[in-house]
Backbone as CSV, one residue per row, in Angstrom:
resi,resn,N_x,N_y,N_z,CA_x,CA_y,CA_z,C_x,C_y,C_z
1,UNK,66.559,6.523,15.616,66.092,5.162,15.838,67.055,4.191,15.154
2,UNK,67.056,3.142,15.978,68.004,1.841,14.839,66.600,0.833,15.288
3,UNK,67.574,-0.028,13.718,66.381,-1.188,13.298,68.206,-2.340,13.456
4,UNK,67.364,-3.302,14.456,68.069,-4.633,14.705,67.324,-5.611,13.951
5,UNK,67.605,-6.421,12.830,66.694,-7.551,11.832,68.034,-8.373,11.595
6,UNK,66.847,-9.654,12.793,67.617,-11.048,12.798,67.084,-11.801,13.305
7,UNK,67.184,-13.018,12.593,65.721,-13.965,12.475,65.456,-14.999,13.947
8,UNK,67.294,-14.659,14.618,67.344,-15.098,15.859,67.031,-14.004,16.761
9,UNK,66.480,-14.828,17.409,65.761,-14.084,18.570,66.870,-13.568,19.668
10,UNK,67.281,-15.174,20.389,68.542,-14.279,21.142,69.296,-12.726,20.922
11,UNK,70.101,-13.035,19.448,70.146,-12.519,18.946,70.259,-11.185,18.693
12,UNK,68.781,-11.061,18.322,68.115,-9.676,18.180,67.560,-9.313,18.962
13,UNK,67.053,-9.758,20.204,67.452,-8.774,21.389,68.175,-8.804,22.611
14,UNK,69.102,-9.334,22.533,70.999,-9.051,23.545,70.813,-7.628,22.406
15,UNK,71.320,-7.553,21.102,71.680,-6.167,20.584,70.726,-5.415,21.100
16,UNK,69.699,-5.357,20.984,68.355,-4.333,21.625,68.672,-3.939,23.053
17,UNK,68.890,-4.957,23.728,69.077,-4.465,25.070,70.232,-3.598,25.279
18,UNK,71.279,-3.923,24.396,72.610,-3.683,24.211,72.854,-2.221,24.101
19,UNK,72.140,-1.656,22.982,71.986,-0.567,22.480,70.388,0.410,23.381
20,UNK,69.378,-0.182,23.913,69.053,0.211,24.572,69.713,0.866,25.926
21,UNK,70.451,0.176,26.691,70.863,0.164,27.873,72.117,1.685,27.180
22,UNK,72.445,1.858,26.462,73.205,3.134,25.596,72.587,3.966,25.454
23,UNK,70.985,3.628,26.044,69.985,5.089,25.258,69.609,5.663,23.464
24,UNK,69.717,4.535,22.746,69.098,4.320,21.701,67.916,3.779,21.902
25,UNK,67.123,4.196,21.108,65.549,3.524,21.109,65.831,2.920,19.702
26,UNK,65.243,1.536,20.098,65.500,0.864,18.900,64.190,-0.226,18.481
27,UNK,64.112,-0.228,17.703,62.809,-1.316,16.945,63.546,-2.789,16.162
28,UNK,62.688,-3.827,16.711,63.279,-4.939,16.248,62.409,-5.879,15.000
29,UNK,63.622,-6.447,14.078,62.371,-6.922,13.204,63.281,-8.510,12.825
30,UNK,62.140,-9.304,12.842,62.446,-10.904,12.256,63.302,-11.228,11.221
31,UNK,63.114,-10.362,10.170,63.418,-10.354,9.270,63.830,-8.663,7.748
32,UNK,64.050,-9.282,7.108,64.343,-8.260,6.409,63.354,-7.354,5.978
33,UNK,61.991,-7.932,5.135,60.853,-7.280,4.670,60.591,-6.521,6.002
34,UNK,60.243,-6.762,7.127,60.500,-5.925,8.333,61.236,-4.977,8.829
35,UNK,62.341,-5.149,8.176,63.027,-3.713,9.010,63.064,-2.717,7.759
36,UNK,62.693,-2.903,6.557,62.272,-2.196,5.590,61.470,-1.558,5.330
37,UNK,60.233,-2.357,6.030,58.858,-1.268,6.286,59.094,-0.250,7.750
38,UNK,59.668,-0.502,8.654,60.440,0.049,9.735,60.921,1.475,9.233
39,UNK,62.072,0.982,7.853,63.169,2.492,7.577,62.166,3.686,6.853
40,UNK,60.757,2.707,5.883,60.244,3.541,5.461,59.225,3.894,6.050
41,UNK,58.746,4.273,7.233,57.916,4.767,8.203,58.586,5.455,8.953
42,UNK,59.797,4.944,9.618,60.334,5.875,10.599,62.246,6.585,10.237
43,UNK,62.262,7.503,10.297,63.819,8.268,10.405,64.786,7.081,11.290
44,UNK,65.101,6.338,10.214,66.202,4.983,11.421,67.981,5.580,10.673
45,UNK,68.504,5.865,11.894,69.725,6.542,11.509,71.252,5.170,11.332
46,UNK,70.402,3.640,12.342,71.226,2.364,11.799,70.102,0.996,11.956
47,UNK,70.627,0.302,10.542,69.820,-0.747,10.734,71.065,-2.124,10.390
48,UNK,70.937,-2.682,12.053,72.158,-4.121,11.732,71.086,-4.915,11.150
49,UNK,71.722,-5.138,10.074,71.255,-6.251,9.407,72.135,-7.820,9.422
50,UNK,70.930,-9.463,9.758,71.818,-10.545,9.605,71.956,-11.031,8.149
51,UNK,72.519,-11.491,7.529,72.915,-11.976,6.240,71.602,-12.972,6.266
52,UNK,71.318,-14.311,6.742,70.783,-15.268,7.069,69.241,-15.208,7.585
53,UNK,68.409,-14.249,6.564,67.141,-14.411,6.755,66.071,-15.022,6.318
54,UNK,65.084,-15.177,6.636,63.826,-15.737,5.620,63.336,-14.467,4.873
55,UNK,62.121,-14.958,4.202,61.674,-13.794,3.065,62.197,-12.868,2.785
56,UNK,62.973,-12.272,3.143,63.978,-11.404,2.602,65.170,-11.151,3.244
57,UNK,66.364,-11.667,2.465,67.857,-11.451,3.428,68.443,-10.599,3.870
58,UNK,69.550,-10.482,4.252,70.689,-9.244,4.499,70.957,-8.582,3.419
59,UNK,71.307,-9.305,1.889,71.717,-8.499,0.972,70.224,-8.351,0.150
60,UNK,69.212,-8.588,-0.053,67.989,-7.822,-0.413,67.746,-6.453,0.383
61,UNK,67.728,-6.661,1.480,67.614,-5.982,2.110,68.390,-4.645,2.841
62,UNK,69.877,-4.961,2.158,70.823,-3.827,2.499,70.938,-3.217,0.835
63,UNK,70.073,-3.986,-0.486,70.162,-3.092,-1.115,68.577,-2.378,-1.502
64,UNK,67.758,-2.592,-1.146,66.640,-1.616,-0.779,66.622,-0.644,0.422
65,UNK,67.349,-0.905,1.510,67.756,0.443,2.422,68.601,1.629,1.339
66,UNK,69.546,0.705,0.661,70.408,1.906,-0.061,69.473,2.546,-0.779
67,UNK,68.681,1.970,-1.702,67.786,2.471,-2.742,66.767,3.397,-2.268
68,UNK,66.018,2.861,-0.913,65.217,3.447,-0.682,65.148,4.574,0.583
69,UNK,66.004,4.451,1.546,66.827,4.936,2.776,67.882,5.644,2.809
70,UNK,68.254,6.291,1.171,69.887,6.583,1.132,70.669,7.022,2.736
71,UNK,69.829,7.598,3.634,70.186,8.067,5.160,70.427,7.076,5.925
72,UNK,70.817,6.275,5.930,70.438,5.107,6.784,71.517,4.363,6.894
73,UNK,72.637,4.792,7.708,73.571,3.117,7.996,73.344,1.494,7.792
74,UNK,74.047,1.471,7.188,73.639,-0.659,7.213,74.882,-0.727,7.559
75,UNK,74.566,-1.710,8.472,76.113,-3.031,9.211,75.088,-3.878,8.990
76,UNK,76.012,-4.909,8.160,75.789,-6.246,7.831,76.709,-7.046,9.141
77,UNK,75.669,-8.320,9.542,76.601,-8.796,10.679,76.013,-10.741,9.814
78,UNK,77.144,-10.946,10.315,76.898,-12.605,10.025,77.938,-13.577,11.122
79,UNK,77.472,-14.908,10.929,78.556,-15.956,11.635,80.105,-16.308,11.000
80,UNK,80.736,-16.325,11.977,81.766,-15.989,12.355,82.341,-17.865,11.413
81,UNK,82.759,-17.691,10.015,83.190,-18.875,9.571,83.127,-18.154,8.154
82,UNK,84.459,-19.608,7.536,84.779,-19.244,6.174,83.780,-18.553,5.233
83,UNK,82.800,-18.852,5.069,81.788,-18.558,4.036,80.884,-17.197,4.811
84,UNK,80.759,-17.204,5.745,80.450,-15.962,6.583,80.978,-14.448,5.791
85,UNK,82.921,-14.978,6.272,83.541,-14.111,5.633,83.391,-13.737,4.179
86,UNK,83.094,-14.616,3.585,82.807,-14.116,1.999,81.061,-13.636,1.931
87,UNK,80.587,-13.494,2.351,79.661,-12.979,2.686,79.522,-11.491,3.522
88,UNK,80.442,-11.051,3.995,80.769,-10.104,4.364,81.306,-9.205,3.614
89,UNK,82.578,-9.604,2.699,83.124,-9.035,1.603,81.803,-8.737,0.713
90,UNK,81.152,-9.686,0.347,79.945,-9.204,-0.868,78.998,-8.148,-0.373
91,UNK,78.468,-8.101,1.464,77.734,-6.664,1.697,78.847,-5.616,1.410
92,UNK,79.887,-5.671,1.528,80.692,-4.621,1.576,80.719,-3.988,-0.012
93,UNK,80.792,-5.026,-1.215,80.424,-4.588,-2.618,79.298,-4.134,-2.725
94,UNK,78.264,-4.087,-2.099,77.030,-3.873,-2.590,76.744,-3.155,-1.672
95,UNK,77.096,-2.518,-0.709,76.795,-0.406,-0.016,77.205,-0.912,1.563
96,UNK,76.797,-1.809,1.981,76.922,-2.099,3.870,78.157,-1.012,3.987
97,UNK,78.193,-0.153,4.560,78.821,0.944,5.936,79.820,-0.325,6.822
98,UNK,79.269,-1.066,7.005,80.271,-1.304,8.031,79.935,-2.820,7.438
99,UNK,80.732,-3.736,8.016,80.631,-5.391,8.719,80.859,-5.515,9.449
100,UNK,80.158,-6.724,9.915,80.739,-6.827,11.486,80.194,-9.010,11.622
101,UNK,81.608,-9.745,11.929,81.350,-10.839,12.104,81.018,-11.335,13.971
102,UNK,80.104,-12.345,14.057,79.405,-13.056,15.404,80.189,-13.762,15.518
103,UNK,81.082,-14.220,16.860,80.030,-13.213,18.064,80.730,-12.343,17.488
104,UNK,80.661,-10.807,18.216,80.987,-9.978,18.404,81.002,-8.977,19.507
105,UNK,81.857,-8.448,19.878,82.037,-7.607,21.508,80.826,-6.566,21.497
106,UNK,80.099,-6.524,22.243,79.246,-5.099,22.924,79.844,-3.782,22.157
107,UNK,81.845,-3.181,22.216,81.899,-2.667,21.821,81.469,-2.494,20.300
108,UNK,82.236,-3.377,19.613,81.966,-3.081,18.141,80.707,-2.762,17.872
109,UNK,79.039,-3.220,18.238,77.702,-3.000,18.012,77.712,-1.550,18.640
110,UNK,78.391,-0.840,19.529,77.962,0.523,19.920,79.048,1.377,19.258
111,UNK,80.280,0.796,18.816,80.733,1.981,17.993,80.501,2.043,16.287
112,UNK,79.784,1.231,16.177,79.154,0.937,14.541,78.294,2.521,14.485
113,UNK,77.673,3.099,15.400,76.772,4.059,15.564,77.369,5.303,15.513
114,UNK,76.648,6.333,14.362,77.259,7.524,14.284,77.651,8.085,15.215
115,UNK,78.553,8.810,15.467,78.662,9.748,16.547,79.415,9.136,18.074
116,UNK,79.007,7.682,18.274,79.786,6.831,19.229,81.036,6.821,19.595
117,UNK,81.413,6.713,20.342,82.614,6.865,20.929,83.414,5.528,20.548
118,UNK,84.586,5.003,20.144,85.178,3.685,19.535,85.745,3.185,20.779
């Protein structure tokens, strides 16, 4: 299973469909406290996380997957601008697997995924 958590809707499901239409089954959540109760209920093998959430962000939330999910891919994804980028660098200090800046191509969201073809 992957967990898509992003507070935009568009958003979060173009990736759903995205990765659906790939044959992932995937669960979507608003926000961070959401895709957290998600990892700890269900075996989620990636969860994209957006930097830019309410009640709980990208980096709360990519460091309670680590803590609590050690199995669990995080790609941190954010907007595509100066401060974005430094925001990207900091998931990358603190465990995120991958980054990935918006927009971003179809490919990059399906080869973020174990086993995917690049």
């Amino acid at each position: 299973m992957i967990v898509v958590a992003d507070d935009d809707r568009g958003v979060r499901e173009t990736c759903a469909k995205i990765l659906e239409a790939a044959g992932h089954t995937v669960r979507q959540a608003e926000n961070g406290a959401q895709a957290i109760e998600i990892c700890r209920r269900h075996p989620v093998s990636v969860a994209f996380l957006d930097v830019m959430m309410p009640d709980t962000d990208g980096f709360e939330t990519l460091l309670a997957l680590k803590r609590e999910c050690p199995n669990t891919k995080v790609v941190v994804m954010t907007g595509a601008n100066t401060a974005s980028y430094d925001y990207l660098r900091m998931a990358r200090g603190l465990g995120a697997d991958l980054t990935i800046a918006k927009p971003f191509r179809f490919q990059e969201l399906l080869s973020a995924i174990p086993g995917a073809a690049a």
